[in-house]
N, C-alpha and C positions, 0 to 999 in steps of 0.2 A: 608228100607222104608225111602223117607225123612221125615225130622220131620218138623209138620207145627209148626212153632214158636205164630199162632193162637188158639192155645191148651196150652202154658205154658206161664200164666200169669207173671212170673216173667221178662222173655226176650221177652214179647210182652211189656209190661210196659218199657221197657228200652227204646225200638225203638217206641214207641209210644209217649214220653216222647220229643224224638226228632223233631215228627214231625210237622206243624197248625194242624187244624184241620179239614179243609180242605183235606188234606195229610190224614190224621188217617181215615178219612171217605171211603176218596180212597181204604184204602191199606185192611180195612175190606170188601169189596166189591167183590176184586181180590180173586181169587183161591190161592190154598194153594202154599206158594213161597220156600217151601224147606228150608234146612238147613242154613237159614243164620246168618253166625256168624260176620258180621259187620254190622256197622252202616251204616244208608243210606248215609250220607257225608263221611264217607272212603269210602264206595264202590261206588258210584260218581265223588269221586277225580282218585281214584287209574282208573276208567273206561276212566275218561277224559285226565290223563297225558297218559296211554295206546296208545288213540288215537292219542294222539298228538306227540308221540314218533314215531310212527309208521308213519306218517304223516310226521314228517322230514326227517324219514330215505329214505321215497320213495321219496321227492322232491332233495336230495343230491343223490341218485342213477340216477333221470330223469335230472341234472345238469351236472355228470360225462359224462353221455354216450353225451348230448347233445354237452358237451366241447369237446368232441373230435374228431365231425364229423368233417368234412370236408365239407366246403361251396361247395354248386352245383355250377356246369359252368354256369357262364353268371347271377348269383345271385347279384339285385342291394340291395346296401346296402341305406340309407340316411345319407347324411353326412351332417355335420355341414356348413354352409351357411352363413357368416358373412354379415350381413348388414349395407351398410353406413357405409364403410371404409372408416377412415382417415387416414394420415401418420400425427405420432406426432414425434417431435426429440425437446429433453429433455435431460437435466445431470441427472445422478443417480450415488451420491458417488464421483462425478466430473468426473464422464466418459459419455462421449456423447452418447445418443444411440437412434434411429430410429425406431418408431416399428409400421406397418401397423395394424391397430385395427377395430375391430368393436367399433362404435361410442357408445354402450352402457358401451363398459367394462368399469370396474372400477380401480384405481389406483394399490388396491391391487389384481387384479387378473392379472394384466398386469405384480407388481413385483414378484408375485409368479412363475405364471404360464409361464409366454414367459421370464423374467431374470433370472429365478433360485433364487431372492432373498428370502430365504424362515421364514427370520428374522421376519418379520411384520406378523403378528400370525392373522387369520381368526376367530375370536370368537364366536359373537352374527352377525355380517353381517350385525349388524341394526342401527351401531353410538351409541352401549349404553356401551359398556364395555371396548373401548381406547386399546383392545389387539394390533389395524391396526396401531396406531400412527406413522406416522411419519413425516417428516420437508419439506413445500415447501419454497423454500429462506428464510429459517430460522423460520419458523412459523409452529406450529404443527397443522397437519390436521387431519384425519381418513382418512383413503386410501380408506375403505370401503364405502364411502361416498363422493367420488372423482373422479372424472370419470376423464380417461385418456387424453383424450381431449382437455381439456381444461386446458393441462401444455405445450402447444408449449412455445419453450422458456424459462420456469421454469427449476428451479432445486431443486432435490428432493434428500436427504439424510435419507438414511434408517440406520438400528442398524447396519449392517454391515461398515457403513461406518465412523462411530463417532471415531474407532479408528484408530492407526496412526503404523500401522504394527504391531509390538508384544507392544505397547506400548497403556492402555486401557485410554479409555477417566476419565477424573476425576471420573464422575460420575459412572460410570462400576464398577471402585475399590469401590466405596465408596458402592454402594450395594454389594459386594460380604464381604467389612467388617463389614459390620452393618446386614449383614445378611435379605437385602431386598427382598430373594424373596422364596420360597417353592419349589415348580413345575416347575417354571421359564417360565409356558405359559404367561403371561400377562407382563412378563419383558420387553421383548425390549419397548412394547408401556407405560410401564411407565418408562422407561431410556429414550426415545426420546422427551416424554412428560415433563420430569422432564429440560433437554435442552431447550427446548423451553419457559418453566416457568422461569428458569435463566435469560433469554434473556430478558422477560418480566417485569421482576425485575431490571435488568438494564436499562431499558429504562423507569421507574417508574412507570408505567402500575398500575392501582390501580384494585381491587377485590371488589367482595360482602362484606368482611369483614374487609375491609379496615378502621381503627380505624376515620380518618381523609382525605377525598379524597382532601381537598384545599390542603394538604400539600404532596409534593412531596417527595417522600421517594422509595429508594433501601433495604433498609433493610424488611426482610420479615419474621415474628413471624411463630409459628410451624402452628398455626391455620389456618396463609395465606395461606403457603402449602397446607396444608390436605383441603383448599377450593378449591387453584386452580387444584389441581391432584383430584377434587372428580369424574371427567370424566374417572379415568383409574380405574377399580376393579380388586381388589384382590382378588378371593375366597378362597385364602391361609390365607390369614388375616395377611400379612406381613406388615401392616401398620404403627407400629411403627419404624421398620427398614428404611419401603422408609422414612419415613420423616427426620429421623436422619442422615441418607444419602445426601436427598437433603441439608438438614440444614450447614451439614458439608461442603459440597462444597461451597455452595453459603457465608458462613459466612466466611469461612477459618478459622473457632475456632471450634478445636477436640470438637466432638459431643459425650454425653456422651452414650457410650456401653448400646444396649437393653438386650445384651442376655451374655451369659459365659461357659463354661466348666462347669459343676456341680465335686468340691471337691472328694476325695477316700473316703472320708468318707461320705460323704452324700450319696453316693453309695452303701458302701457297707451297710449302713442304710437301704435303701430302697430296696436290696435284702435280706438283714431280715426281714422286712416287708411283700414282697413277698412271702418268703415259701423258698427264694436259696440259695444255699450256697455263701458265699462271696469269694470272690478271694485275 
């Protein structure tokens, strides 16, 4: 016989306890519901992942067989239809190159996607994160915000091109020693960006935080930096390295080290700590 759990007040009060009262009002209404030994949220969850498992399984079985038929005869597909093609020819990295575009693409779907460069990193797509950075005649743009177009004649240097064979640009080494990046997604667009802030800085270019803009000055405090790179993010949080980075090149006085080797002993301290054995 199942057992109505409306008969023993101890695991009716349990589930009842669970429910508004609204709910409670329901569930004395209803005929007797058998042996149940869970809660109405386990057995709600456990019902709904059920569904939902069983629901992917059949949409990857209707994916397989669909992937392997074989298009009918004479089946038109729609293809892609560029509109308001222009021919642009532009340097990229100092090699000339030609490319028939739709007039809406952007800088960087044109180096990604038709150059293969694939250095200039797609992030936010919306000019807020500096991942796209990189240099038209020397000046750093967002590619994502660039439309191809409008470089006839320009030239445009991506991360791939800062260096000089096996030979890496100042600034490359100087983030791989100061430890400028985690992930290394948002690198190039602040290597490219941190280049073009250089540039900036020799040509005296003053900032928001500029102590004095009458007075012309190349030398640029750590603050300058982290003003003018605040267009490139880090979600790694490597910002004390790019700047120590940038500082070091642009200063040409050794930047003091963010980070270090943690000691054997600090080590094996800290797998005492733990619960490990030390080595």
């Amino acid at each position: 016989m199942p057992h109505d759990i409306r008969h023993d007040p101890d695991r009716r009060d349990d589930l009842f306890a669970e429910l508004s009262a609204d709910e409670a009002a329901l569930l004395r209404e209803m005929p007797a519901l058998g042996d149940v030994g869970q809660a109405r949220r386990t057995f709600m969850m456990q019902t709904s992942g059920g569904g939902i498992g069983l629901f992917a399984a059949q949409l990857l079985v209707t994916e397989s067989a669909l992937a392997q038929m074989a298009p009918a005869a004479g089946a038109a597909s729609a293809p892609v239809v560029a509109q308001n093609v222009v021919k642009v020819t532009f340097q990229v990295n100092g090699t000339p190159r030609t490319l028939d575009l739709d007039s809406r693409v952007v800088l960087l779907d044109a180096l990604r996607e038709r150059l293969a460069l694939t250095g200039s990193k797609k992030g936010c797509d919306q000019g807020q994160c500096g991942a796209c950075t990189v240099l038209v005649d020397g000046q750093r743009v967002l590619s994502c915000l660039t439309l191809a177009a409008t470089l006839e004649g320009r030239e445009v240097t991506t991360i791939e091109g800062l260096a000089k064979g096996d030979r890496l640009h100042p600034l490359q080494a100087a983030f791989i020693k100061h430890d400028g990046f985690q992930c290394g997604y948002c690198t190039s667009g602040q290597i490219c960006s941190a280049v073009g802030l250089l540039d900036e800085a020799r040509r005296g270019q003053v900032s928001h935080v500029t102590g004095n803009v009458a007075k012309t000055t190349t030398r640029l405090t750590d603050d300058e930096i982290r003003e003018r790179m605040s267009g490139n993010i880090c979600r790694c949080g490597a910002y004390p390295g790019i700047v120590a980075a940038i500082q070091e090149v642009h200063s040409g006085r050794q930047a003091a080290q963010t980070w270090g080797f943690a000691p054997e002993t600090s080590v094996a301290i800290a797998r005492q700590e733990d619960g490990h054995a030390t080595v």
